[in-house]
C-alpha positions as CSV (number, residue, x, y, z in Angstrom):
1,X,12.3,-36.0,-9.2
2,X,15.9,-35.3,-9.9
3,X,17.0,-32.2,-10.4
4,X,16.8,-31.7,-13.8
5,X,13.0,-32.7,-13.3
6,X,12.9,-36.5,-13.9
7,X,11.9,-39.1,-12.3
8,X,14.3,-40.9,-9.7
9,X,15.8,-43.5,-10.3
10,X,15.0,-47.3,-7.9
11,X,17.5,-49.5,-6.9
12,X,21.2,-49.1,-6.8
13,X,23.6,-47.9,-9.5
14,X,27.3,-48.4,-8.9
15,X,30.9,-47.5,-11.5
16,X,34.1,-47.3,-11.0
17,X,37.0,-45.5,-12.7
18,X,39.3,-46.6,-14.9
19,X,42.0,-48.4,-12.7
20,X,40.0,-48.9,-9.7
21,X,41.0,-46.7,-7.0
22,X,38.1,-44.9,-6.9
23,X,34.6,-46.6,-7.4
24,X,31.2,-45.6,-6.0
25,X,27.2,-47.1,-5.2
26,X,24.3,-44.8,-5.2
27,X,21.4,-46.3,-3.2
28,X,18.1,-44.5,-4.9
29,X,16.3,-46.0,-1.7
30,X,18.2,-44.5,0.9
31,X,19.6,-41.3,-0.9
32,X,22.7,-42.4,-0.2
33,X,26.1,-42.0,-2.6
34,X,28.9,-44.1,-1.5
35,X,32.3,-43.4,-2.7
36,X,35.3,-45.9,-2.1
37,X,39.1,-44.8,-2.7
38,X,41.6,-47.4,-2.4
39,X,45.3,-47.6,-3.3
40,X,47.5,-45.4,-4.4
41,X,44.6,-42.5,-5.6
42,X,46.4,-39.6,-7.4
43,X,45.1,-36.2,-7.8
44,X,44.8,-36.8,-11.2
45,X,42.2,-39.9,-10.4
46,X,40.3,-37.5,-7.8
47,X,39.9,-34.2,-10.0
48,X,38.5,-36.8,-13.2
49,X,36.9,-39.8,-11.3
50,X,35.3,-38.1,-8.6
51,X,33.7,-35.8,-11.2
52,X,32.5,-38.3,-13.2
53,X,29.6,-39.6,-10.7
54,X,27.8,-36.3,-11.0
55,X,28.4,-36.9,-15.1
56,X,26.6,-40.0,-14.3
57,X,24.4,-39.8,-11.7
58,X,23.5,-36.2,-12.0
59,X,20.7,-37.0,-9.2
60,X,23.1,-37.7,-6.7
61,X,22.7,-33.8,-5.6
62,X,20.1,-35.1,-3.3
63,X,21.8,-37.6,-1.5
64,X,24.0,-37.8,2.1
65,X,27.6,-39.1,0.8
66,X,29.9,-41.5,2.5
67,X,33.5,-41.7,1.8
68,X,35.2,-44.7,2.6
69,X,38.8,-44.6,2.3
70,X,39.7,-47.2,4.4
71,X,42.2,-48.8,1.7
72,X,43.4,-45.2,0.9
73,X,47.0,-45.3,0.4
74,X,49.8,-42.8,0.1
75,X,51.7,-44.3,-2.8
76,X,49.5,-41.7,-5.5
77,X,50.4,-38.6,-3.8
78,X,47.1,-37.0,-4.2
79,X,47.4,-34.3,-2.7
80,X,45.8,-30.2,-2.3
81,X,45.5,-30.1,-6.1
82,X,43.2,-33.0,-6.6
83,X,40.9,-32.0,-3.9
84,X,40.9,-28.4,-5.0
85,X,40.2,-29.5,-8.1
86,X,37.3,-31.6,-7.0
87,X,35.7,-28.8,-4.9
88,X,35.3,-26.6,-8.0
89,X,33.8,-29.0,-9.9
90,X,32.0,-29.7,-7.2
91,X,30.8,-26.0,-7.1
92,X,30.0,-25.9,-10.7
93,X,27.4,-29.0,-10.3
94,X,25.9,-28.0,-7.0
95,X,24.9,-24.4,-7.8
96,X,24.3,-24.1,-4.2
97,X,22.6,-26.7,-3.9
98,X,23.7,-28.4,-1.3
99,X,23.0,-26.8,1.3
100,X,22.3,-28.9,4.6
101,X,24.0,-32.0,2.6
102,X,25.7,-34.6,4.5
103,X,29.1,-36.0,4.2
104,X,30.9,-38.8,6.6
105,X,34.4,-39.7,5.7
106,X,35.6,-42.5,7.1
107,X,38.9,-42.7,7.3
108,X,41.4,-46.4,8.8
109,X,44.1,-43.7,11.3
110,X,44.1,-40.2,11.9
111,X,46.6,-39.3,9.8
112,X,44.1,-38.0,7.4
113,X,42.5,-36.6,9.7
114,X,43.7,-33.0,9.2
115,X,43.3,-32.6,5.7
116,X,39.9,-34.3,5.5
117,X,38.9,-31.7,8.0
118,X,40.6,-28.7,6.2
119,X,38.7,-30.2,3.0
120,X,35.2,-29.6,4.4
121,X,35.7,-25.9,4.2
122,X,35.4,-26.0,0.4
123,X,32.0,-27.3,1.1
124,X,30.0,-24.3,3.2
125,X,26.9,-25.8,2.3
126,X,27.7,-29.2,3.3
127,X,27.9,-30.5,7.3
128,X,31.4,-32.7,6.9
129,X,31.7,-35.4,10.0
130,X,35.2,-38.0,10.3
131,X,34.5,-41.2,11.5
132,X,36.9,-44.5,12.2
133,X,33.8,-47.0,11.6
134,X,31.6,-47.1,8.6
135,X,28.7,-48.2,11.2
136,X,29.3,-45.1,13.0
137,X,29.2,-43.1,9.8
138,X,25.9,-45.1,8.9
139,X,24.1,-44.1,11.7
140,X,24.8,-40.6,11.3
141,X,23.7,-40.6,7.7
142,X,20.5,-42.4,8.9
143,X,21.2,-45.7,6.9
144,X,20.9,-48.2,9.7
């Protein structure tokens, strides 16, 4: 059941936002959201696309999430704002609910490495791991 009380969903749903820097897969089988960011992401793209996968997928509450920004570049100065924004939405959806949730970012240097770790507190409820290989992030999230 989802959390609004309805049946899960089977299979895979996937989306992507409008300019395609940020897209996203939700395996129903595995509980698993996937979110991709690639390019030049802006805050703007982060604080209105990242959103819109709880719009859509409202079940994804229950799932571990990967973040693979790999292809993240720095061209769309995303930034604090964007993120913060993101975390209060983020808040607003959850309720709390999220407690014990799984997140692995996986990031291409360690560059990010800082602020994808200063990130993670916005999310008490969530246990936040940084990874350099998306098999490594896999296996933590118990998808392999």
């Amino acid at each position: 059941m989802t959390p609004d009380g309805f049946p899960q969903p089977v299979g895979v749903a996937t989306g992507e936002y409008p300019g395609g820097r940020i897209s996203w897969e939700v395996d129903y089988r595995l509980l698993v959201l996937t979110i991709r960011l690639r390019g030049g992401v802006t805050d703007d793209d982060l604080a209105s696309g990242v959103p819109e996968i709880w719009l859509r997928h409202p079940e994804v509450l229950d799932c571990a999430t990967l973040v693979d920004a790999r292809e993240l570049t720095g061209e769309g100065n995303y930034g604090w704002r964007g993120l913060r924004e993101v975390s209060s939405a983020w808040k607003r959806f959850a309720m709390g609910r999220d407690t014990g949730s799984r997140v692995a970012i996986v990031l291409r240097d360690t560059l990010l490495t800082k602020l994808a770790r200063a990130v993670s507190f916005d999310y008490p409820g969530s246990v936040f791991r940084i990874f350099f290989s998306v098999e490594d992030a896999e296996d933590w999230l118990g998808m392999r």
